[in-house]
N, C-alpha and C positions, 0 to 999 in steps of 0.2 A: 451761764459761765462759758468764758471759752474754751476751745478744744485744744490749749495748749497740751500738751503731752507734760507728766508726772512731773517727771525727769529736770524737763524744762521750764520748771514753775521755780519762782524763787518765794523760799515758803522761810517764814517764820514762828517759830515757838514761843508764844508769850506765856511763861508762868510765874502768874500772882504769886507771892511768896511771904507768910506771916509766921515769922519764927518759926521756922522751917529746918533749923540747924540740925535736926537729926536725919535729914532724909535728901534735904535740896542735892546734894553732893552726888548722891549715888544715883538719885534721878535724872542727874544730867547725863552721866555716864550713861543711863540706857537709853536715852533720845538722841544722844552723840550716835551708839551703836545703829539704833534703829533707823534715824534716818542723817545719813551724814554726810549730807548736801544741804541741809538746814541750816540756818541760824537759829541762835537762840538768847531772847533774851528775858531774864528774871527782874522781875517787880519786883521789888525788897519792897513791904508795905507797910513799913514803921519799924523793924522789925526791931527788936533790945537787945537780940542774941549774935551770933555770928553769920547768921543766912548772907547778907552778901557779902562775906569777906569768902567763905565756903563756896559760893559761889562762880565769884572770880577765880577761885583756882583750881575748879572744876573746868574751866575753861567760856563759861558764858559769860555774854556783857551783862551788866548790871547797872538798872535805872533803881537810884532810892527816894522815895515818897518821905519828906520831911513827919508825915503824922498820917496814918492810920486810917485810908479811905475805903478799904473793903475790896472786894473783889473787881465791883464796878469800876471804882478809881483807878483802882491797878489796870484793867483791859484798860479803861480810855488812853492812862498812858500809852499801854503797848501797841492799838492802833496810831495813834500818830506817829510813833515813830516808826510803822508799818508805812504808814503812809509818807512820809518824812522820806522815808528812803527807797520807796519804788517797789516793795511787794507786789506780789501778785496773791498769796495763801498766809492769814495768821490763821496757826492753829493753838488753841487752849490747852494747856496743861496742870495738872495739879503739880505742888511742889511736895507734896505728903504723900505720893506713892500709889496710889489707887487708880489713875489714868495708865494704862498699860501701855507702853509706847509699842509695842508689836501690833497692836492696832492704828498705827499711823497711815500706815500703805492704804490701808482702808476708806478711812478718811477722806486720803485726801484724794482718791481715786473715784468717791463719791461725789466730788466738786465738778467734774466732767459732767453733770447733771443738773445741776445746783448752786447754787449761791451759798448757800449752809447746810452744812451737815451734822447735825447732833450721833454723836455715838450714845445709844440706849441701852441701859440696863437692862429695861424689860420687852425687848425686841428678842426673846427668843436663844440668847447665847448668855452663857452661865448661870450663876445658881443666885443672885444677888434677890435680895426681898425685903420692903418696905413695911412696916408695921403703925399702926395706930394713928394718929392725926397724921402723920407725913404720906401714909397710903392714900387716906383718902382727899388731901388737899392734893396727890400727884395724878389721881384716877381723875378729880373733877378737872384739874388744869387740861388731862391730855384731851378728853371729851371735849374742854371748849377751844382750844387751841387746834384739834383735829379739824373742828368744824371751822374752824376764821380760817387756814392756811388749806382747806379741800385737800387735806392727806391725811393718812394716820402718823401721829405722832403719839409715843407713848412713856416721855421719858422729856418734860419740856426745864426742866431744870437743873440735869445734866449740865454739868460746865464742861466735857468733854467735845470741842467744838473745832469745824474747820470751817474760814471761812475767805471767800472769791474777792475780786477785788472789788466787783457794787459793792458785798459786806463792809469792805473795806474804807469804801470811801464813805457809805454812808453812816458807819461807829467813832468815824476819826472825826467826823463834826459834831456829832454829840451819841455819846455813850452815857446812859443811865447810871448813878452810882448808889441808887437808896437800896433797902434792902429788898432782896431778889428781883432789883433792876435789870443785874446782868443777863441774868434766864427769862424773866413772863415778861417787864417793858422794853428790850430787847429786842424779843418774839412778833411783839406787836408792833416795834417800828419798822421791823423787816416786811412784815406782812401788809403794813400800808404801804412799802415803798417799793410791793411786788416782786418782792425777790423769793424767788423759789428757796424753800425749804425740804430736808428729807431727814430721815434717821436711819443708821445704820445699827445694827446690832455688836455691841462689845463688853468686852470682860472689865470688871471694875473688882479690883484687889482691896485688900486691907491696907490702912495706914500703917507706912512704913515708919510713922512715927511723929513725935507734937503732942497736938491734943485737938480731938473732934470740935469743929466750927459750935455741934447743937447737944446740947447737954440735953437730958428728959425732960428740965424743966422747960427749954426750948420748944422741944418735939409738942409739951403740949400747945402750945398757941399755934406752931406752925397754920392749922389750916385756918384760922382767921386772918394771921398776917396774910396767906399768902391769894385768899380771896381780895383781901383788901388791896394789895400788890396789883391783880389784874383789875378790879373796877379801875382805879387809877390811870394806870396804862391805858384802858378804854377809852378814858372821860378827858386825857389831856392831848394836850396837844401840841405838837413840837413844830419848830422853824422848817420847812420844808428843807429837803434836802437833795441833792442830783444827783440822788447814786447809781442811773447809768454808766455803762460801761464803753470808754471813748476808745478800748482798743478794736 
């Protein structure tokens, strides 16, 4: 990553956004306060309710996805038009409340280091705690993904993410959209395409409102999707990509 200074990065806020009408609004307001020198733009990802009318008068741009591509679909949008318009920092954000924008500075002061920065649950800072198949489908991810990226990672599905401009260039030619593409085949095309990864430790809040992505009945299959998720990612293989960085 370069040693651009903070200040001088022009950083974007990509958040995916799925009928989000009870919360988009006031999340913008605190990513406005938190960092406001940023842009920001909202995925409206099908959404049926008001999320990006709410939006737009919160003051963010607003890209809308004719139908319902998931998280994946939404980032790949918001890299292109990261890269579309000369970024230097996309960082992730939830439109449900739970990514604390007072952990931004952090973030993206972690990119002085790194290519990607995962903000972690379980790194140490707040009281956040996994239970039942999602524990231990997120214990075995960390263990194999510690070991492919030579660091500790302990939180590799966090969507809480900042990311440099190699991230940059190489998610805008292709970003993963199946389920939990965006986190484990992600992880693994950064990691073939040697770009440094790190985790920082951050507070992760209650949803400030909607309705949770994973219902119980979810939670139980999580750890076989999400084993099947990384074989996957292992076994395939994507178009090479140049995500060197030509500044």
């Amino acid at each position: 990553m370069s040693s651009t200074s903070v200040t001088s990065r022009r950083v974007l806020i990509v958040m995916p956004a799925l009928n989000e009408s009870a919360s988009v609004a006031s999340v913008i307001e605190q990513v406005k306060r938190a960092l406001p020198s940023g842009d920001l733009l909202v995925v409206d990802d099908g959404s049926v309710d008001d999320t990006a009318k709410l939006a737009r008068a919160a003051g963010a741009e607003v890209a809308r996805l004719a139908v319902n591509l998931g998280v994946g679909g939404a980032m790949r949008t918001g890299f292109r038009y990261a890269a579309a318009r000369g970024y230097d920092v996309v960082v992730q954000v939830d439109a449900d409340g739970q990514h604390d924008p007072d952990e931004l500075d952090a973030l993206l002061r972690g990119l002085d280091d790194a290519d990607i920065v995962i903000g972690s649950r379980f790194a140490g800072k707040g009281s956040y705690k996994a239970s039942g198949p999602r524990k231990y489908a997120m214990v075995a991810l960390s263990v194999v993904f510690s070991r492919l990226a030579k660091t500790r990672l302990t939180d590799v599905t966090s969507g809480f993410k900042a990311m440099g401009p190699r991230a940059i260039k190489l998610f805008a030619g292709y970003y993963p959209a199946e389920y939990l593409g965006d986190t484990v085949e992600s992880l693994v095309m950064a990691i073939r395409a040697k770009l440094t990864i790190k985790e920082i430790p951050v507070v992760m809040r209650e949803r400030a409102g909607g309705t949770p992505s994973h219902s119980p009945v979810k939670s139980a299959v999580y750890l076989s999707r999400a084993g099947l998720a990384l074989l996957l990612a292992l076994v395939r293989r994507r178009p090479a990509v140049d995500s060197s960085d030509s500044a």
